[in-house]
C-alpha positions as CSV (number, residue, x, y, z in Angstrom):
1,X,0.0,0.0,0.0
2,X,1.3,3.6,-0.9
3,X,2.1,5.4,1.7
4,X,2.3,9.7,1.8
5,X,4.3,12.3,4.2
6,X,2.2,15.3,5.6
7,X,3.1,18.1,7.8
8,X,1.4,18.9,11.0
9,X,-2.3,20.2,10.2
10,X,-2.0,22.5,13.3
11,X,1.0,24.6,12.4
12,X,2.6,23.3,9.2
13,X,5.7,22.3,10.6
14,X,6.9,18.7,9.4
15,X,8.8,17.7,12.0
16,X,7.4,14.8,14.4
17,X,8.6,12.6,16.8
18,X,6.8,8.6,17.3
19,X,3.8,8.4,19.5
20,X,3.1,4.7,18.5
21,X,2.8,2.3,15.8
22,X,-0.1,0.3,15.0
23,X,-1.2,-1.9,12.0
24,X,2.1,-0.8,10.3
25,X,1.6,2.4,10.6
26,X,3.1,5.4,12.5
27,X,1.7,7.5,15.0
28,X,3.3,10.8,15.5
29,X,3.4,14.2,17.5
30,X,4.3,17.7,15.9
31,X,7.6,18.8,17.6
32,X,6.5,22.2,17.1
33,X,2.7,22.5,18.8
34,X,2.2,18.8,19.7
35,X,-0.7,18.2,17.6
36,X,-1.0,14.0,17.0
37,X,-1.5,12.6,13.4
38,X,-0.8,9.9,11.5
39,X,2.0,10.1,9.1
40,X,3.1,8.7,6.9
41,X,-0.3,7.6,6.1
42,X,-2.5,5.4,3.8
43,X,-3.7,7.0,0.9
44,X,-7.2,7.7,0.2
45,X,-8.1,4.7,-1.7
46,X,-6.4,2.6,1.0
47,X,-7.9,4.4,3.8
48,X,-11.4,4.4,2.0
49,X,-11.3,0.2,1.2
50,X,-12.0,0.1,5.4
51,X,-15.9,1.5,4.7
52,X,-17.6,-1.4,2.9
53,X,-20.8,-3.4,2.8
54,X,-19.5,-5.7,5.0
55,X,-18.9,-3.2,7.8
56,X,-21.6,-1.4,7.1
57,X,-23.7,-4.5,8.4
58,X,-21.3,-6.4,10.5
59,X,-20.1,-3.4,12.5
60,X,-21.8,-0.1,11.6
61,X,-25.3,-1.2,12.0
62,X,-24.8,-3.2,15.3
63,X,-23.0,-0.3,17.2
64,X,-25.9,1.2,16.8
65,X,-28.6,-1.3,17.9
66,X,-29.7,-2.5,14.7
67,X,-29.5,-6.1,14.6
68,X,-31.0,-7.8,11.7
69,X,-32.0,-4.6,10.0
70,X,-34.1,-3.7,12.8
71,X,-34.9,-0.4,14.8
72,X,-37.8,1.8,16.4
73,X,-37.0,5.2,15.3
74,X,-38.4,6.9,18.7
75,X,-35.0,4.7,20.1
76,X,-33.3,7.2,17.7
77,X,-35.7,10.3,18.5
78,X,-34.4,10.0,22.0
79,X,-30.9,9.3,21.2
80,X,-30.4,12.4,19.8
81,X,-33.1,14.3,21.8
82,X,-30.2,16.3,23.8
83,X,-28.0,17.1,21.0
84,X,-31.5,18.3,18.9
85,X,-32.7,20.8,21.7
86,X,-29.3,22.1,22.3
87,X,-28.9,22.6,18.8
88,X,-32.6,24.4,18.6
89,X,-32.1,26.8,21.1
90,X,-29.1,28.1,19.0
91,X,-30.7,28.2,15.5
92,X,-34.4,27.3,15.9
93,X,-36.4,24.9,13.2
94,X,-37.8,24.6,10.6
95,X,-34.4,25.5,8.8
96,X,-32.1,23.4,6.7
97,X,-29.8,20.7,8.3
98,X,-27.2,19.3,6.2
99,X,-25.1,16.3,7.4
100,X,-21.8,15.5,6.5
101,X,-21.1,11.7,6.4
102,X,-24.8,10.6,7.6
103,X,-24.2,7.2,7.8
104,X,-27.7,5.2,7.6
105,X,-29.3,8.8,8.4
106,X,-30.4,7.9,11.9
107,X,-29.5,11.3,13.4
108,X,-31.4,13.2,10.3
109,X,-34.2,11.3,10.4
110,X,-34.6,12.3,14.3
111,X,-34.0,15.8,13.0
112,X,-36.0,15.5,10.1
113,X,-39.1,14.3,12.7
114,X,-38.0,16.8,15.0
115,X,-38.8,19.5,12.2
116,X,-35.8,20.2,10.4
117,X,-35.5,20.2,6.5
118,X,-32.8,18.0,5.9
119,X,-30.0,16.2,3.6
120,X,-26.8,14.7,3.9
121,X,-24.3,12.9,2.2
122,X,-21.7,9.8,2.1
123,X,-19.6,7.9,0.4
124,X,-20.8,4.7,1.7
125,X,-22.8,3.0,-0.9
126,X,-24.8,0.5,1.5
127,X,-25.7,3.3,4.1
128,X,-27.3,5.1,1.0
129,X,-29.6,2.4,0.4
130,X,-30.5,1.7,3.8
131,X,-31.2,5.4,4.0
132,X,-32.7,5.7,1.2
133,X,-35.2,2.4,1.4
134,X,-35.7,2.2,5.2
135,X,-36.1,6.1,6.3
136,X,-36.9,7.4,2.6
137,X,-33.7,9.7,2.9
138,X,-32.1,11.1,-0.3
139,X,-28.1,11.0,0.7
140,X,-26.1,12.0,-1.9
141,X,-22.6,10.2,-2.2
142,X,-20.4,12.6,-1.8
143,X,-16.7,12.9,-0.1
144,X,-16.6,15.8,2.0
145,X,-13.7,17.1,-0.1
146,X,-16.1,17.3,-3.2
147,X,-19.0,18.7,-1.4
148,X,-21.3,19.8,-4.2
149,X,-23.5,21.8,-1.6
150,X,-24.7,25.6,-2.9
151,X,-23.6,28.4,-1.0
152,X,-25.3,30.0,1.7
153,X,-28.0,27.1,1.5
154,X,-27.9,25.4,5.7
155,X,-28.4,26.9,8.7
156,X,-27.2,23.8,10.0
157,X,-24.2,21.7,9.2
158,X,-23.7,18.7,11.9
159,X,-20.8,16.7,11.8
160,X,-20.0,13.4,13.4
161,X,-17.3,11.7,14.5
162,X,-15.8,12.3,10.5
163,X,-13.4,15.0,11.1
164,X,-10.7,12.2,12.2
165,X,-11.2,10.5,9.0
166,X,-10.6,13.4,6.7
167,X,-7.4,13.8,4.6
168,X,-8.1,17.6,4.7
169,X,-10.0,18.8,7.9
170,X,-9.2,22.3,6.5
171,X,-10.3,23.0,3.2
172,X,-13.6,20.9,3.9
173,X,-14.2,23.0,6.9
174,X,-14.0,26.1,4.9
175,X,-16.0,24.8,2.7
176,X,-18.5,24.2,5.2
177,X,-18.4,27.9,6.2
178,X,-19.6,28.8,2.5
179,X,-22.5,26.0,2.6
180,X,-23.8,28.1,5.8
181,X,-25.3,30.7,5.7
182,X,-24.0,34.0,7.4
183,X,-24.6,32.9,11.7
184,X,-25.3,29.1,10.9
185,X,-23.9,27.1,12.9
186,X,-21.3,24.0,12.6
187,X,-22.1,21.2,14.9
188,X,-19.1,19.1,15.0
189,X,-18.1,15.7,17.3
190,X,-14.6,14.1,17.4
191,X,-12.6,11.3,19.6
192,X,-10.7,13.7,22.6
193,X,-7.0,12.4,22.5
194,X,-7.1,14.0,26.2
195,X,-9.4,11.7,27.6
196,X,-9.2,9.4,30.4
197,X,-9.9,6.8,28.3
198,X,-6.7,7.7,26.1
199,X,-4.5,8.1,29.3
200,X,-5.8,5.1,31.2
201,X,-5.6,2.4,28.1
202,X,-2.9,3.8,26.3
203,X,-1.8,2.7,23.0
204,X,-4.4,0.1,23.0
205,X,-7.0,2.7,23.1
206,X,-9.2,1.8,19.7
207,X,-9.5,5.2,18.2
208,X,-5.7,5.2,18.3
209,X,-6.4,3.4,14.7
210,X,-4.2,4.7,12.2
211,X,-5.6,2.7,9.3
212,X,-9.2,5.0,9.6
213,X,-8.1,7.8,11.7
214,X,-5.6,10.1,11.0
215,X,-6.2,13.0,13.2
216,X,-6.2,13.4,17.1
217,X,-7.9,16.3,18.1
218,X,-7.4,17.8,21.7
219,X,-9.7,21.2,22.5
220,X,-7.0,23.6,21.5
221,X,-6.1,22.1,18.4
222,X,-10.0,21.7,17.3
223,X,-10.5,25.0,18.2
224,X,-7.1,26.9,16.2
225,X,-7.8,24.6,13.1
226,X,-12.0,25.7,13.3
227,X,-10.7,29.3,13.6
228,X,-8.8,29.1,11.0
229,X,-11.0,27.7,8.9
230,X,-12.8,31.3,9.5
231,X,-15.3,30.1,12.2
232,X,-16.3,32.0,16.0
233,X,-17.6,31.7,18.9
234,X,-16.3,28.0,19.1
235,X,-18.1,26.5,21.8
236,X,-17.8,23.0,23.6
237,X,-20.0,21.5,25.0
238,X,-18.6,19.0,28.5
239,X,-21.8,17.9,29.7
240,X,-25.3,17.1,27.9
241,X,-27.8,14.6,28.3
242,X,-26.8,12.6,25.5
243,X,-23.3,12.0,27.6
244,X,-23.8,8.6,29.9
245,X,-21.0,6.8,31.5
246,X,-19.9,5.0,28.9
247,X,-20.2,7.5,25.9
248,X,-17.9,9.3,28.7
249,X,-15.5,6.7,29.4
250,X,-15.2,4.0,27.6
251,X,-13.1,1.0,29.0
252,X,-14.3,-1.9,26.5
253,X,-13.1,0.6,23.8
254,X,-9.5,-1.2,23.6
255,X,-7.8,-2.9,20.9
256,X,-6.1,-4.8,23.9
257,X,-9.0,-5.8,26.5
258,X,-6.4,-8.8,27.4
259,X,-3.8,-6.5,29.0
260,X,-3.6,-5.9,32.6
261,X,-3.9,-2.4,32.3
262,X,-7.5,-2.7,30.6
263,X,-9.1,-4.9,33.2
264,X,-8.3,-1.9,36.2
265,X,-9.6,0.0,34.4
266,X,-13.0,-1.4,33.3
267,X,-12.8,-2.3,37.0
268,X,-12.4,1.9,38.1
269,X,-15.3,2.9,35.9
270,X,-17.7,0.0,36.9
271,X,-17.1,0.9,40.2
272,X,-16.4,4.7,40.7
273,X,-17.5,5.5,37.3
274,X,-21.3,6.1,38.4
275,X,-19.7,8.7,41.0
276,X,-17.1,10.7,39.0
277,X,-18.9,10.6,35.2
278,X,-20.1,14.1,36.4
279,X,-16.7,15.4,37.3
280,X,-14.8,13.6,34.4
281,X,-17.0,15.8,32.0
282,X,-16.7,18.7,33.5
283,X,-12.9,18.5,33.5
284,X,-13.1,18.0,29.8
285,X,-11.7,14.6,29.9
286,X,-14.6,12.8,28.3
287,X,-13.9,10.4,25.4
288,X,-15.7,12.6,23.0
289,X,-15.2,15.8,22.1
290,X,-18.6,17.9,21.3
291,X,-18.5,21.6,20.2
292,X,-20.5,24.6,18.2
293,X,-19.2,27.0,15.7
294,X,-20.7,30.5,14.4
295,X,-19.9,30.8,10.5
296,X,-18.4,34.8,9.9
């Protein structure tokens, strides 16, 4: 597999020193600011070969609940009830919502049914039909890169858990800034490399997975790259009711759930976890990373 150099995303600078390796591939830290990325990395046809049908069923699908192709969509309306009404008392519906990398379209149908106007698009080809023949979504497939979106034409644009996966968080987030219209708002999730989860489990941490991620945002470096991109009023959000224990802290989230280090810690949040989920939010160590941006 061909393999590419990059500079640091944060600051430009290209020189790194090791983090890790895993699956072959490096891990690395910018000497200069410390941001953590993956170089050198897959390309994007290697990196892309990860989303097919058969994890679209086998994995996708189940980590959400759907076994078997089946789901109650008022599981889903309450899901993302939280994330809806904080999102509503920013910029209120009807207005347009546009999702980037909607997956089967689970979150846009709750926000379609919670009265937004709403599209999306993906590049995964079986997520599209499930979409399109069990919610009667139209997802375009799209790469973020190529976003065919008009100007000015969302209010909205919510982003999940994708800006990890990009091979140029940059230019697709200035692109966003043109798809909104002047005050939208960007709604924007990502994997916290400062989490407890990331200290406690270490390299064996599974977002630490340079074959599909190849960004590690912390809060200052999501915030300097979302600035630059020409958003404001970056906001981040610690604690909302979306946010249960183990969306907080995570401990079965391990590519090594053998190791020693990953049983005292499953053991810490089974036990104290129901007591310090509050305070591990509030420190901004939660394994999720969950902020708003104003378009200029």
């Amino acid at each position: 597999m061909a393999l590419e150099v990059v500079p640091c995303l944060v600051c430009g600078d290209s020189a790194q020193a090791p983090v890790c390796r895993k699956f072959n591939l490096e891990i690395v830290r910018c000497k200069r600011c410390g941001f953590v990325y993956a170089s050198p990395r897959l390309t994007k046809d290697d990196l892309w070969t990860r989303y097919s049908s058969t994890y679209f069923w086998d994995e996708y699908l189940p980590s959400y609940g759907v076994q078997d192709g089946k789901f109650d969509l008022r599981d889903f309306d309450i899901r993302y009830h939280a994330m809806l009404e904080m999102v509503a008392t920013r910029v209120s519906p009807p207005g347009d919502l546009l999702e980037i990398g909607a997956g089967a379209g689970f979150f846009l149908k709750a926000a379609e049914r919670a009265g937004w106007r709403v599209a999306g698009t993906e590049i995964l080809e079986a997520a599209i039909g499930f979409a399109g023949s069990r919610l009667g979504l139209e997802i375009r497939q799209e790469a973020a890169e190529q976003l065919g979106a008009p100007d000015d034409s969302a209010d909205v644009v919510a982003m999940f858990e994708v800006i990890e996966h990009l091979l140029d968080p940059r230019v697709v987030l200035e692109r966003l800034r043109g798809v909104l219209r002047p005050g939208g708002l960007l709604v924007l999730s990502t994997p916290n490399f400062n989490s407890l989860s990331r200290i406690a489990l270490g390299d064996g941490w599974a977002v630490l997975s340079p074959a599909e991620h190849v960004y590690y945002f912390t809060k200052g470096s999501l915030r300097q790259v979302l600035t630059r991109a020409g958003f404001s009023d970056v906001e981040f959000i610690r604690r909302h009711g979306g946010q249960g224990l183990f969306e907080t802290m995570n401990p079965r989230h391990t590519h090594t759930p053998e190791k020693m280090r990953t049983a005292v810690y499953r053991s810490f949040v089974e036990y104290l976890g129901p007591a310090l989920v509050g305070r591990v939010q509030s420190w901004g160590l939660g394994d999720t990373l969950f902020c708003f941006a104003r378009s200029r």
